[in-house]
N, CA, C and O atoms as a MOPAC input file, in Angstrom:
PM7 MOZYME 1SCF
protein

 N      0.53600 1    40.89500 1    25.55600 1
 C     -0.71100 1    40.56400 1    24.91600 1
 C     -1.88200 1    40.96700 1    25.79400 1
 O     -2.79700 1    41.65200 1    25.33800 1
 N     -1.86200 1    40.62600 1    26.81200 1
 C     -3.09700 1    41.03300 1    27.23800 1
 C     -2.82200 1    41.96900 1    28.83700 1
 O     -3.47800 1    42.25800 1    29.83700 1
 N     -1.22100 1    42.21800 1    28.21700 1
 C     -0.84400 1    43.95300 1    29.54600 1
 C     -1.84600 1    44.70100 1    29.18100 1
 O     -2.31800 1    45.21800 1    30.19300 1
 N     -2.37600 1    45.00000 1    28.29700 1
 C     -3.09400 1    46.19000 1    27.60600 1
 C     -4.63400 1    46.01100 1    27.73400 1
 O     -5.38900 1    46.98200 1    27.68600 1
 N     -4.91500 1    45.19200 1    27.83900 1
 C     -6.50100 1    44.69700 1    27.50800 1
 C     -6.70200 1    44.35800 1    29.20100 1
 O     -5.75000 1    43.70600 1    29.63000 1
 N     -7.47000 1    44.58900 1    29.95800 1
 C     -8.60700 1    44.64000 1    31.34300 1
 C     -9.11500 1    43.29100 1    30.67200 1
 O     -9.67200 1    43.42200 1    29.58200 1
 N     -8.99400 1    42.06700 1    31.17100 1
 C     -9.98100 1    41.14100 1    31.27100 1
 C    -10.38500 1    40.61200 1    32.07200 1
 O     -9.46600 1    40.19700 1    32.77800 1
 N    -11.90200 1    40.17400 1    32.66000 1
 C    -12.10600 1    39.89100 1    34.42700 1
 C    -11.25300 1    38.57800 1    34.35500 1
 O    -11.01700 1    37.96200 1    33.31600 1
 N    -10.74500 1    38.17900 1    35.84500 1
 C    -10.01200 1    37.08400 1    35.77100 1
 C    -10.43200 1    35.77700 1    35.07300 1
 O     -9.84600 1    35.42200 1    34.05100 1
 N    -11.45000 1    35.04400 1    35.61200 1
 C    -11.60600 1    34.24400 1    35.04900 1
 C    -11.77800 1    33.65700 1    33.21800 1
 O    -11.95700 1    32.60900 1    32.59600 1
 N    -11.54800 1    35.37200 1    32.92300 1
 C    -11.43000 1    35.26200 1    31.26300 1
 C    -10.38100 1    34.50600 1    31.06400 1
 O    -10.30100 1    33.33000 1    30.71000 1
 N     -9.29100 1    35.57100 1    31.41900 1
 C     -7.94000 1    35.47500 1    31.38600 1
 C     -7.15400 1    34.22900 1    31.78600 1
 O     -6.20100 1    33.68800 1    31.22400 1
 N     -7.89700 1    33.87600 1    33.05900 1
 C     -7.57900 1    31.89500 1    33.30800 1
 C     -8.17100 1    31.25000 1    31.79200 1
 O     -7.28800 1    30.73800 1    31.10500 1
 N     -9.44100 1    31.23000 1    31.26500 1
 C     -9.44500 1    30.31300 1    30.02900 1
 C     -8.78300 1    30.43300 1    29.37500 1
 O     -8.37900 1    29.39400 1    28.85200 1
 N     -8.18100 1    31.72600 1    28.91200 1
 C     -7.86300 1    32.25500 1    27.39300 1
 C     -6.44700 1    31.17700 1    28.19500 1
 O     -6.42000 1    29.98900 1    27.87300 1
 N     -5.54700 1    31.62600 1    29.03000 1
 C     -4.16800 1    31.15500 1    29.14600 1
 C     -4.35100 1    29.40200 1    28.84600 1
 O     -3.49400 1    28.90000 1    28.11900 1
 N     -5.01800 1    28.85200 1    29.18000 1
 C     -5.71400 1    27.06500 1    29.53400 1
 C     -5.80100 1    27.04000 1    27.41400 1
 O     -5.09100 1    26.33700 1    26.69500 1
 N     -6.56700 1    27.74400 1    27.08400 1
 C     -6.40500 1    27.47700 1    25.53000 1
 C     -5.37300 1    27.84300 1    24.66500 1
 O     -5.33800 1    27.28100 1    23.57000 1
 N     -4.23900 1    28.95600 1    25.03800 1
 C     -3.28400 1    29.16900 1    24.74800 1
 C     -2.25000 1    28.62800 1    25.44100 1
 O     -1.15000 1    29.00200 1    25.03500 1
 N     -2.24400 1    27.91300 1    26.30000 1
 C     -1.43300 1    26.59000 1    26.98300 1
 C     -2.09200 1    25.64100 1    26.17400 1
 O     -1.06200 1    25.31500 1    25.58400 1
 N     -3.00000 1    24.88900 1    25.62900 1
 C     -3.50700 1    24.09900 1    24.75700 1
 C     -2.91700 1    24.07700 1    23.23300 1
 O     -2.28400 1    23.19000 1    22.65900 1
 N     -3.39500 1    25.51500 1    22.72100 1
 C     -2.74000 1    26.36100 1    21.49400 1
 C     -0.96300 1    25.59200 1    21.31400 1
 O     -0.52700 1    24.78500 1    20.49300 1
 N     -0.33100 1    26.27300 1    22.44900 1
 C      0.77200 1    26.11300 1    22.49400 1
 C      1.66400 1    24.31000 1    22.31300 1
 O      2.59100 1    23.85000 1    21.64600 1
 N      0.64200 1    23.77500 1    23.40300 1
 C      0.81200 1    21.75000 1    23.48600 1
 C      1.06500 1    21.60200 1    21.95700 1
 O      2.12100 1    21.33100 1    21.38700 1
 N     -0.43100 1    21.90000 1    21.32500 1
 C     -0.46800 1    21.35000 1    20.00700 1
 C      1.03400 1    21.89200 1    18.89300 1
 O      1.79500 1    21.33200 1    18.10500 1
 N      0.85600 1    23.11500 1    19.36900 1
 C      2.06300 1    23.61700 1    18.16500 1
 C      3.58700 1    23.12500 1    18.19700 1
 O      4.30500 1    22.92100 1    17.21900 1
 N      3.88600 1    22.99300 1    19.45000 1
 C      5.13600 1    22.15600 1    20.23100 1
 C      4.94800 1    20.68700 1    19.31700 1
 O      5.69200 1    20.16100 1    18.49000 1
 N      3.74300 1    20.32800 1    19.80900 1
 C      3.81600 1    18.39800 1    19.44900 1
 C      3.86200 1    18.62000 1    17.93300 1
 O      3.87400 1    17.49200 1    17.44100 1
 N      3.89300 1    19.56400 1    16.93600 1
 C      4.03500 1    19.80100 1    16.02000 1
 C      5.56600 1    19.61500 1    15.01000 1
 O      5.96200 1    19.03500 1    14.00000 1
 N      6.10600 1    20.66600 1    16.22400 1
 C      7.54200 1    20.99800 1    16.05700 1
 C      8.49900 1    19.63600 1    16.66500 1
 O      9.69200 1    19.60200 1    16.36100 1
 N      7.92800 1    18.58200 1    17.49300 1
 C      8.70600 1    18.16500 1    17.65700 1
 C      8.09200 1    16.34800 1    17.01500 1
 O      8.29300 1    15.26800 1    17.57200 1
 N      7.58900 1    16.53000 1    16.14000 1
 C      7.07600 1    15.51700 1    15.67600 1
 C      7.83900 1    14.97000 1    14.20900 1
 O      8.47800 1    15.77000 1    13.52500 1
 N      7.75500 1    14.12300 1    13.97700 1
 C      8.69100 1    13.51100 1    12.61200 1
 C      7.70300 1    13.11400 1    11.39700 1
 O      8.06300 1    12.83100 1    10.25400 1
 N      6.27400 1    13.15500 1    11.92800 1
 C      5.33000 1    12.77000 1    10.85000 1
 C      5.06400 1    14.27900 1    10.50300 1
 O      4.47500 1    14.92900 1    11.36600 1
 N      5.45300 1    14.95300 1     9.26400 1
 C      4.98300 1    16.28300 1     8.86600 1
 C      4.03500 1    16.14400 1     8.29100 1
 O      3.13700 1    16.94700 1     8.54300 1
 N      3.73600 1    14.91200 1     7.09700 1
 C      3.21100 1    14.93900 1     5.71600 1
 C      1.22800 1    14.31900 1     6.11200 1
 O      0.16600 1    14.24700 1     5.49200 1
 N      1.76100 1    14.01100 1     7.52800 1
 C      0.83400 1    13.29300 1     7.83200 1
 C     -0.60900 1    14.46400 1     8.82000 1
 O     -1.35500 1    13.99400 1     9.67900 1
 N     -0.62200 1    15.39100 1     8.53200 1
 C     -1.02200 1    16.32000 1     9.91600 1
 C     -2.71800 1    15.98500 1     9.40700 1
 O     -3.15000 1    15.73900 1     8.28100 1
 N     -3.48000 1    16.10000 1    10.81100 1
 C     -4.58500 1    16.91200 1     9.49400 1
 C     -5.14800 1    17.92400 1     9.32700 1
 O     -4.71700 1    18.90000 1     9.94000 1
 N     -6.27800 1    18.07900 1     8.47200 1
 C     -6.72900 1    19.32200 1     7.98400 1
 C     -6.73600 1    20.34000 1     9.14400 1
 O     -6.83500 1    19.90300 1    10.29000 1
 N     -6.63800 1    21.64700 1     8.93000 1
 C     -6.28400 1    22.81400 1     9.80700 1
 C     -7.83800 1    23.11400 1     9.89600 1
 O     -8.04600 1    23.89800 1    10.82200 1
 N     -8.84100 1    22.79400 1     9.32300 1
 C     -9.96300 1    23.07500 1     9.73800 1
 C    -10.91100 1    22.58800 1    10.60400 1
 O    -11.97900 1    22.99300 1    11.06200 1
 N     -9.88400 1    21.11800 1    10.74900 1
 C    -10.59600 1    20.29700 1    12.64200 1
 C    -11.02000 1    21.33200 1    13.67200 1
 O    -10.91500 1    22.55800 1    13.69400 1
 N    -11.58700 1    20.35300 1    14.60500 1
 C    -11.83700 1    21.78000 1    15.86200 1
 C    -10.28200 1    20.93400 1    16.49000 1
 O     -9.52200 1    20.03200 1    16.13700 1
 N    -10.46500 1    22.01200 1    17.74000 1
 C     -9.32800 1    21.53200 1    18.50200 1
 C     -9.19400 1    20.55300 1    19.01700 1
 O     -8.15600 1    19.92400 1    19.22400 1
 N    -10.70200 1    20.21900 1    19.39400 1
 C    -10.93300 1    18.71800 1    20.01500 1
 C    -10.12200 1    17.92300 1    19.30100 1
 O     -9.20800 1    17.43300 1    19.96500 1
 N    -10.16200 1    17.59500 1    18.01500 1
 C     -9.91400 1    16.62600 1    17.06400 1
 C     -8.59400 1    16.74100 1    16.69100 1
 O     -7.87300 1    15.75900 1    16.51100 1
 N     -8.11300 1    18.27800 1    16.52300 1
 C     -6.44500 1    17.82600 1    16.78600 1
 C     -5.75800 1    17.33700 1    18.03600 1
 O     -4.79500 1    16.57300 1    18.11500 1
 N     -6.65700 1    18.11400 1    19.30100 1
 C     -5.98600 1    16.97600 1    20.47000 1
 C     -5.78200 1    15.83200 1    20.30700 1
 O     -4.70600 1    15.40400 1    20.72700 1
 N     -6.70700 1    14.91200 1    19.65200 1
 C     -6.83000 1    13.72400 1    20.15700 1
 C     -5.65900 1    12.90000 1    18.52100 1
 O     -5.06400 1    11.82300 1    18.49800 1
 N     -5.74700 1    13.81500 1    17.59300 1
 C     -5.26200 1    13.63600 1    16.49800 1
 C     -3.75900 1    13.17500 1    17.03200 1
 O     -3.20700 1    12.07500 1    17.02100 1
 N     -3.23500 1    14.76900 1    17.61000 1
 C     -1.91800 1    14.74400 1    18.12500 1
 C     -1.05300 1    13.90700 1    18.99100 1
 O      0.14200 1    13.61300 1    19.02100 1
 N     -2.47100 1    13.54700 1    19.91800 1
 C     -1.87900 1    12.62000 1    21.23500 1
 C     -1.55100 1    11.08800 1    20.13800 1
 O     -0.55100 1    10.37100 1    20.08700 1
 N     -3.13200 1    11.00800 1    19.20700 1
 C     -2.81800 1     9.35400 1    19.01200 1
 C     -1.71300 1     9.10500 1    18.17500 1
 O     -1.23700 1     8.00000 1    17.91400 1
 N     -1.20700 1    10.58800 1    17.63200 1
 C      0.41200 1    10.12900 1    16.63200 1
 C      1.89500 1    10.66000 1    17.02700 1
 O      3.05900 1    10.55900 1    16.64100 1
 N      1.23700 1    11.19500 1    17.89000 1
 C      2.99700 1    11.33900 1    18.52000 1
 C      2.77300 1    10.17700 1    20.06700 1
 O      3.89900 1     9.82700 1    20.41800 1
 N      2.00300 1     9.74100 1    20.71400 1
 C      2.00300 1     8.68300 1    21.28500 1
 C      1.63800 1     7.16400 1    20.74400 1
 O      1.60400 1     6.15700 1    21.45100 1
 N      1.42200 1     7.22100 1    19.59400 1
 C      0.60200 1     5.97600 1    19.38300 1
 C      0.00200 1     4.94900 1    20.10700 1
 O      0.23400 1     3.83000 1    20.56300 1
 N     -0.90800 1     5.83900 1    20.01600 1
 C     -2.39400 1     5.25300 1    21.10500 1
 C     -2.86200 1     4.11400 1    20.55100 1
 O     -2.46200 1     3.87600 1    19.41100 1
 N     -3.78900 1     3.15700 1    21.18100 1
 C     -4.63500 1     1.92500 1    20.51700 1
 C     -6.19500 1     2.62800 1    20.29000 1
 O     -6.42900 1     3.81300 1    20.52600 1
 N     -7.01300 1     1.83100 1    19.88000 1
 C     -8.33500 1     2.44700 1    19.93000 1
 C     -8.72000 1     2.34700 1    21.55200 1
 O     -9.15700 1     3.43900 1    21.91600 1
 N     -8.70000 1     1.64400 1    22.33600 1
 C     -8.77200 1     1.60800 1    23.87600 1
 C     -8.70000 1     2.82900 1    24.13800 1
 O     -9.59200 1     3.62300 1    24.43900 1
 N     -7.55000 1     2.97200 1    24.01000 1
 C     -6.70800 1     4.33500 1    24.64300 1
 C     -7.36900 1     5.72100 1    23.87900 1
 O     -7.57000 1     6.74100 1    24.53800 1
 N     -7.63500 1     5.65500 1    22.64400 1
 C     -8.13900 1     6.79000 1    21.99200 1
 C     -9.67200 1     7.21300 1    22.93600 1
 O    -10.03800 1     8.31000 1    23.35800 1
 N    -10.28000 1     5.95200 1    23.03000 1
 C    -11.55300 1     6.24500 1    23.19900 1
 C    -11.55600 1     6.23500 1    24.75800 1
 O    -12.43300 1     7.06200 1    25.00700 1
 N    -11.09600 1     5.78800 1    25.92200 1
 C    -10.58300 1     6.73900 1    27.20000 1
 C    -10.15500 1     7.76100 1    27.21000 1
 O    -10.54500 1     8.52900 1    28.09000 1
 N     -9.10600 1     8.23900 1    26.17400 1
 C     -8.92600 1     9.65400 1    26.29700 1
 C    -10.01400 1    10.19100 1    25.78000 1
 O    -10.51700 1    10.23100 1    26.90300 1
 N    -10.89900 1    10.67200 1    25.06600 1
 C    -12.04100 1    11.04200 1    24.37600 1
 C    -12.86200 1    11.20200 1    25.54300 1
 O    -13.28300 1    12.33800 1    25.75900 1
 N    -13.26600 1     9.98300 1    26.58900 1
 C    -13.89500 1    10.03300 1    27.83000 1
 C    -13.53200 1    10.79400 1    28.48000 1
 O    -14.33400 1    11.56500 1    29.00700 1
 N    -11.64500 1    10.93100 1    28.80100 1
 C    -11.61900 1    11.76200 1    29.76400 1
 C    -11.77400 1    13.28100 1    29.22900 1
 O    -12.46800 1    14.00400 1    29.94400 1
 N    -11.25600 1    13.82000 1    28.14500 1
 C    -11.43000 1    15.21600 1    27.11100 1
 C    -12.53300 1    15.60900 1    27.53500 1
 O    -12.63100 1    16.77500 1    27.91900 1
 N    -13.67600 1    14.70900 1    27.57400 1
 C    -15.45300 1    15.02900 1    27.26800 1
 C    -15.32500 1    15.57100 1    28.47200 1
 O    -15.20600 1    16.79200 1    28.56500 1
 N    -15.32800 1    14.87200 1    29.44000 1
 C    -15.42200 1    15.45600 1    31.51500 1
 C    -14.71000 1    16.61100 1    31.50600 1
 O    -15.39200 1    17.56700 1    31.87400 1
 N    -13.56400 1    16.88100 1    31.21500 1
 C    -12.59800 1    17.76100 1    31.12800 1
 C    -13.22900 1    18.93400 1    30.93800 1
 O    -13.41700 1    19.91500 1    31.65700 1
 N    -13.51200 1    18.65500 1    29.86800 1
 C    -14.69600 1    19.81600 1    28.99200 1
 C    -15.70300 1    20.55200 1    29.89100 1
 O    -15.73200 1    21.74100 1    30.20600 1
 N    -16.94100 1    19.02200 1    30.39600 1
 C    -17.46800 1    19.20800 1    31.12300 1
 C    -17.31000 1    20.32900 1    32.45500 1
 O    -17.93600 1    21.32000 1    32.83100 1
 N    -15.89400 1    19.43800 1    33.00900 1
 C    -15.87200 1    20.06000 1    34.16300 1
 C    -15.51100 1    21.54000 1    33.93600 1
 O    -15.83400 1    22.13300 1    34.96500 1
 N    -14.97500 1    22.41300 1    33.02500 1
 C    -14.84900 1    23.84300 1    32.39700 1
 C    -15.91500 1    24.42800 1    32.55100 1
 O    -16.08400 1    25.45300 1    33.21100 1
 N    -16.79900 1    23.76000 1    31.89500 1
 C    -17.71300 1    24.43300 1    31.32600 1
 C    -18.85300 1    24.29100 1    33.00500 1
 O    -19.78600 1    25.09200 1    33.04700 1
 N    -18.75800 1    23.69400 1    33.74800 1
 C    -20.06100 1    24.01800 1    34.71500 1
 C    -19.43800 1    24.64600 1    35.69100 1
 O    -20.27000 1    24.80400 1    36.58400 1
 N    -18.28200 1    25.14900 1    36.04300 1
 C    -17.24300 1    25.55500 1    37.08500 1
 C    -17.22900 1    27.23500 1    36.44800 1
 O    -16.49000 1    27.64800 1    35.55400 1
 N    -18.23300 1    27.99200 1    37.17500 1
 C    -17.75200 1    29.70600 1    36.31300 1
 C    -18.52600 1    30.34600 1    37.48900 1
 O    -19.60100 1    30.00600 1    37.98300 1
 N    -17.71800 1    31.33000 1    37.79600 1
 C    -16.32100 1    31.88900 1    36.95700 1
 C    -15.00200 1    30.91200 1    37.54900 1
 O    -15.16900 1    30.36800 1    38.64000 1
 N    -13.94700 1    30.74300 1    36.95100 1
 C    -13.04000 1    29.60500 1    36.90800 1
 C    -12.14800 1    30.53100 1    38.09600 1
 O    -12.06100 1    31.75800 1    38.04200 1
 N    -11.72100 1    29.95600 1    38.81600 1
 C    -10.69200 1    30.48400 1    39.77100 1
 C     -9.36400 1    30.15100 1    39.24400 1
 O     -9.43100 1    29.23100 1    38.43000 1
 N     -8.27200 1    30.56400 1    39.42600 1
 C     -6.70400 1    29.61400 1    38.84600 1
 C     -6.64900 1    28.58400 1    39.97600 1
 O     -6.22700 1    27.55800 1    39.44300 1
 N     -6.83200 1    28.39100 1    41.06000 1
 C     -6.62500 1    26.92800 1    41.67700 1
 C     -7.98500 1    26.14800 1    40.67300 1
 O     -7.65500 1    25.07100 1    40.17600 1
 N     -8.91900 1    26.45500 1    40.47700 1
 C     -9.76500 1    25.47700 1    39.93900 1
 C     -9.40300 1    25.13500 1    38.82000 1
 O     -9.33700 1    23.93700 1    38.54500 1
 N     -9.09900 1    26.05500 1    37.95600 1
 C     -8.45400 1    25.78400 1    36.31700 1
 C     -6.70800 1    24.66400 1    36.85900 1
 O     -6.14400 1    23.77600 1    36.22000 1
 N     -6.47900 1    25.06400 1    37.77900 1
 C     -5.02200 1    24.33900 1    37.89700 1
 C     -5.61900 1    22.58200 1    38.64300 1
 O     -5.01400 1    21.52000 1    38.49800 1
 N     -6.74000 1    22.76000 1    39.29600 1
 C     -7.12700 1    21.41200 1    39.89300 1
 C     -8.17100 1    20.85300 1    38.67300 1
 O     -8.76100 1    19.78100 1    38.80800 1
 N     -8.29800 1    21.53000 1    37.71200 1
 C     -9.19000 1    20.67600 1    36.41400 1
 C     -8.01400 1    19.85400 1    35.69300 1
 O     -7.89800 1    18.71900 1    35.23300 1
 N     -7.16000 1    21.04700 1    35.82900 1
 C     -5.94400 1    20.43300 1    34.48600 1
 C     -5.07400 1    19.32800 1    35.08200 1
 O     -4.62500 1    18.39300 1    34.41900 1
 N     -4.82100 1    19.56300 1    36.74000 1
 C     -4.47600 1    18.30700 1    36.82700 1
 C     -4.75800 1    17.03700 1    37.13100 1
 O     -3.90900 1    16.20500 1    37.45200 1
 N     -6.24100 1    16.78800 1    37.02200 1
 C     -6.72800 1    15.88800 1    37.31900 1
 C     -7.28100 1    14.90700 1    35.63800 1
 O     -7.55700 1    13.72600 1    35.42900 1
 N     -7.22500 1    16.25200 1    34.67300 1
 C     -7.01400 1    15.89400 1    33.49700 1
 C     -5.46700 1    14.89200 1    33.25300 1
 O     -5.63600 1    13.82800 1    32.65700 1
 N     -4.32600 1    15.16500 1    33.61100 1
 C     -3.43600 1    15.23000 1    33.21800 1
 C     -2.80600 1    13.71800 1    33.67500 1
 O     -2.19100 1    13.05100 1    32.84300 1
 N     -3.01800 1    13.20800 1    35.13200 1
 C     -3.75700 1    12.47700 1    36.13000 1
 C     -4.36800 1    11.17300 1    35.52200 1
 O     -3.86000 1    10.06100 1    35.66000 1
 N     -5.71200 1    11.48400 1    34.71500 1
 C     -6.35700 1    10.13100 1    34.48200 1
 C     -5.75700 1     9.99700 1    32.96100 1
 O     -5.65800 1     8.95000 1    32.32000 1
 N     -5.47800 1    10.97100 1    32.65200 1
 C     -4.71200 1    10.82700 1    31.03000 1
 C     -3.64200 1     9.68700 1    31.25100 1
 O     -3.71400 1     8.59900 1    30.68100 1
 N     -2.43500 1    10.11300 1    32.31800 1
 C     -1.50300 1     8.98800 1    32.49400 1
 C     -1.47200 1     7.86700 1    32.95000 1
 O     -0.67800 1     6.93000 1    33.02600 1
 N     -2.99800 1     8.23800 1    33.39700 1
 C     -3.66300 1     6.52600 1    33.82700 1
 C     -3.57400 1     5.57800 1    32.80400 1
 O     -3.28900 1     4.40400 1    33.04200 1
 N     -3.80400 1     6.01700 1    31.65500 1
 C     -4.10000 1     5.19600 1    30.42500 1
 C     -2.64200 1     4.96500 1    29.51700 1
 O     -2.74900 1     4.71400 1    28.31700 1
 N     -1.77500 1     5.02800 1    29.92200 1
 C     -0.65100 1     5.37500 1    29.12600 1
 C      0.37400 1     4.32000 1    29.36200 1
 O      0.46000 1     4.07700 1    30.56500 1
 N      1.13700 1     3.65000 1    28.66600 1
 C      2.33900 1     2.83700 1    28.87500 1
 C      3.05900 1     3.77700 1    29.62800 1
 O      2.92400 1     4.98000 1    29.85200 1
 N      4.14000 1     2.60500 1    30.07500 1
 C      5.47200 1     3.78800 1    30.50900 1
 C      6.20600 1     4.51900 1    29.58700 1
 O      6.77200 1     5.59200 1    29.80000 1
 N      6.16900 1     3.83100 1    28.46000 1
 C      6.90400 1     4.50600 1    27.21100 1
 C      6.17200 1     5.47700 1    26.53500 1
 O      6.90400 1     6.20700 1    25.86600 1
 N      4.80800 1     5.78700 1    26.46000 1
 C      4.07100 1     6.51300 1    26.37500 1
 C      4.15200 1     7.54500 1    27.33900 1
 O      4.68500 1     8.58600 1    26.95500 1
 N      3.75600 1     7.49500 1    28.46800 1
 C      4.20100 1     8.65700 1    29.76500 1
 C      5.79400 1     8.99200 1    29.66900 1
 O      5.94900 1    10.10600 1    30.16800 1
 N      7.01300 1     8.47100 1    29.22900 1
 C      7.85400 1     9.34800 1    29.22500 1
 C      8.04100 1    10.03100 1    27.63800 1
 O      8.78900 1    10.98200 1    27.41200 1
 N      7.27600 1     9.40000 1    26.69400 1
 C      6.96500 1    10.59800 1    25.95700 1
 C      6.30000 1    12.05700 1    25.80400 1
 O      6.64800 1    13.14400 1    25.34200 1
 N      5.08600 1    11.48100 1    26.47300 1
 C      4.30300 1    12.90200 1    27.49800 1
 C      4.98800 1    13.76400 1    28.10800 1
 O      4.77900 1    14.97600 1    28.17500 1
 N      6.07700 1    12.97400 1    28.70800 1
 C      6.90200 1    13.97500 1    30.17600 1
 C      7.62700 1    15.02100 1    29.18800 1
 O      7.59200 1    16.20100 1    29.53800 1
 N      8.38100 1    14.64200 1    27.80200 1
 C      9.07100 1    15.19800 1    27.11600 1
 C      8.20200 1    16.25000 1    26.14600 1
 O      8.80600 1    17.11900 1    25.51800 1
 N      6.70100 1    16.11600 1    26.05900 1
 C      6.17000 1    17.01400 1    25.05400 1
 C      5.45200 1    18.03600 1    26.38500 1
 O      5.37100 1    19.23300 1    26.10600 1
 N      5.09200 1    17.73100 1    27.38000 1
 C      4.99600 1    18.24700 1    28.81400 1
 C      6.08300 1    19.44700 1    28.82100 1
 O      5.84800 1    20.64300 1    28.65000 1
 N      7.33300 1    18.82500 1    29.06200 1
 C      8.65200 1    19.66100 1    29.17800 1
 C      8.41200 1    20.90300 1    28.59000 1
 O      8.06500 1    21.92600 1    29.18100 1
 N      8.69700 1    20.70500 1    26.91000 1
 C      8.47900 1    21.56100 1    25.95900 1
 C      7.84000 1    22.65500 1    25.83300 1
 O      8.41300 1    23.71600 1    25.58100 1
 N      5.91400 1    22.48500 1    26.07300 1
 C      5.25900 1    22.83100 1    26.16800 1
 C      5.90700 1    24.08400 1    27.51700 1
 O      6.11500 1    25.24200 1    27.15400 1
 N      6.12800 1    23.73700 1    28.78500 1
 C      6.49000 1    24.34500 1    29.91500 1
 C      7.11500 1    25.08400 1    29.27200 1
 O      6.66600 1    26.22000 1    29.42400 1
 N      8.16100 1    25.05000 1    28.43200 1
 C      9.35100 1    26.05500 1    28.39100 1
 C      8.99800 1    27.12800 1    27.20100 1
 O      9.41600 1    28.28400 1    27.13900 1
 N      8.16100 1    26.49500 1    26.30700 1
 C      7.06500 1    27.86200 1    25.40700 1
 C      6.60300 1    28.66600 1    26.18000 1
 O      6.95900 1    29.83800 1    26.06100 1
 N      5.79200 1    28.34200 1    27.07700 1
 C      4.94000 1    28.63900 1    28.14700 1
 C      5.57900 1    30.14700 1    28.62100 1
 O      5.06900 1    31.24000 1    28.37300 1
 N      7.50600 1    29.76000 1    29.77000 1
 C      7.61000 1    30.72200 1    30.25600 1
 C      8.43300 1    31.73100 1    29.01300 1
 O      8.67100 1    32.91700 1    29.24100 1
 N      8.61900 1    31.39900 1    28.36300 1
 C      9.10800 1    32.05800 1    27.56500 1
 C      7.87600 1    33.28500 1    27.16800 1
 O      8.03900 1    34.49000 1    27.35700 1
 N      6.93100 1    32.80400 1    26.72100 1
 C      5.78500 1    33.48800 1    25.95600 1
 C      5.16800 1    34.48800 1    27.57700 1
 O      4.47100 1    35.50200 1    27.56700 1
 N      5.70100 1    33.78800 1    28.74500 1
 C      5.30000 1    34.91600 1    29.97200 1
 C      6.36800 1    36.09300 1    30.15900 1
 O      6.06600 1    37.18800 1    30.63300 1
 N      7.87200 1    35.68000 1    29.65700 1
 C      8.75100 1    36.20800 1    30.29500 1
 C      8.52100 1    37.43200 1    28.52600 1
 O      8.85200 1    38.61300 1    28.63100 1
 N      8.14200 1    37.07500 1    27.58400 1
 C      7.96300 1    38.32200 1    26.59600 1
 C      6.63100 1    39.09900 1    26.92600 1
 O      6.52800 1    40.12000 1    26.24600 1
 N      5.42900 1    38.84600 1    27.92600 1
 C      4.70500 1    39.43200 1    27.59500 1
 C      4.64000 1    40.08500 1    29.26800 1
 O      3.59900 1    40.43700 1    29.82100 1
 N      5.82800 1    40.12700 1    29.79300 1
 C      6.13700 1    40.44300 1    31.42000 1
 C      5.65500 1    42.33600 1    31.53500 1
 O      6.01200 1    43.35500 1    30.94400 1
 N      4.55300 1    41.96500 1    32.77600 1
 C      4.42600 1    43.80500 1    32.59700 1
 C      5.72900 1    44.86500 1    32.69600 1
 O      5.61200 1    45.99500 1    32.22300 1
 N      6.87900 1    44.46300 1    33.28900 1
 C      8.18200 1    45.41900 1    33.48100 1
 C      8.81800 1    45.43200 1    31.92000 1
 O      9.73400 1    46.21800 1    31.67800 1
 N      8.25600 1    44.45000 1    30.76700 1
 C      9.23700 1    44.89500 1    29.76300 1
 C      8.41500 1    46.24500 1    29.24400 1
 O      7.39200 1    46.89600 1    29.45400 1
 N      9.23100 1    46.20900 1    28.67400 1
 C      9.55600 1    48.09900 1    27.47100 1
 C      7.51900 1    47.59200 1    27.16000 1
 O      6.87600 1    46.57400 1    27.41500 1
 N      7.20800 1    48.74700 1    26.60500 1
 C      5.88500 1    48.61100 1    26.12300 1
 C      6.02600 1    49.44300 1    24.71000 1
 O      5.57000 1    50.58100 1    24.59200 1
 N      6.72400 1    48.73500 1    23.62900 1
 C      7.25300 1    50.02000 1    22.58700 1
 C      6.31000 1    50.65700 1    21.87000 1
 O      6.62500 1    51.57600 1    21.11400 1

């Protein structure tokens, strides 16, 4: 995907951070049991994040609206940090990741650990197809 395309780095750190995002959501998708329940595909992403977390974790309103706090900073901290370095994009996300499990039961955090997992293994998969040594057909 992007063997072909020159993008300055710090592009290429967001785009991966939203297509690692992209990816969370589509996983918590696939591995979710509420189908009928999704919502509209025309949310922003914000709103399916928080959509996703509060129904495959079942969050309280507490918890919705701390995570929302931490999302907003998150955001924040993206957006005033440029050009993004990969240790900085990797020290945003985990400090995101961090106060997120702050807020979380234990039964909640080992649900995380398992949509976490998932997510990881899309991840190298989607690196190991788009690897510069494969075929370029």
């Amino acid at each position: 995907m992007f063997g072909k395309i020159k993008l300055p780095k710090g592009v290429q750190h967001v785009a991966f951070v939203l297509i690692g995002a992209f990816f969370f959501y589509a996983c918590s998708i696939c591995l979710s049991v509420v189908v009928d329940d999704r919502p509209p595909q025309n949310e922003s992403l914000r709103e399916r994040y928080l959509y996703g977390m509060q129904t495959r974790l079942q969050l309280s309103a507490d918890q919705m609206s701390s995570l929302s706090n931490i999302l907003s900073e998150t955001s924040r901290k993206f957006g005033e940090h440029r050009p993004l370095s990969k240790d900085r994009v990797a020290a945003i996300v985990l400090d995101h990741k961090k106060r997120m499990r702050g807020i979380l039961t234990a039964q909640q955090r080992a649900k995380l650990e398992i949509l976490d997992k998932a997510v990881d293994k899309l991840r190298d998969h989607v690196k190991r197809e788009n690897a510069p040594w494969k075929d370029q057909r």
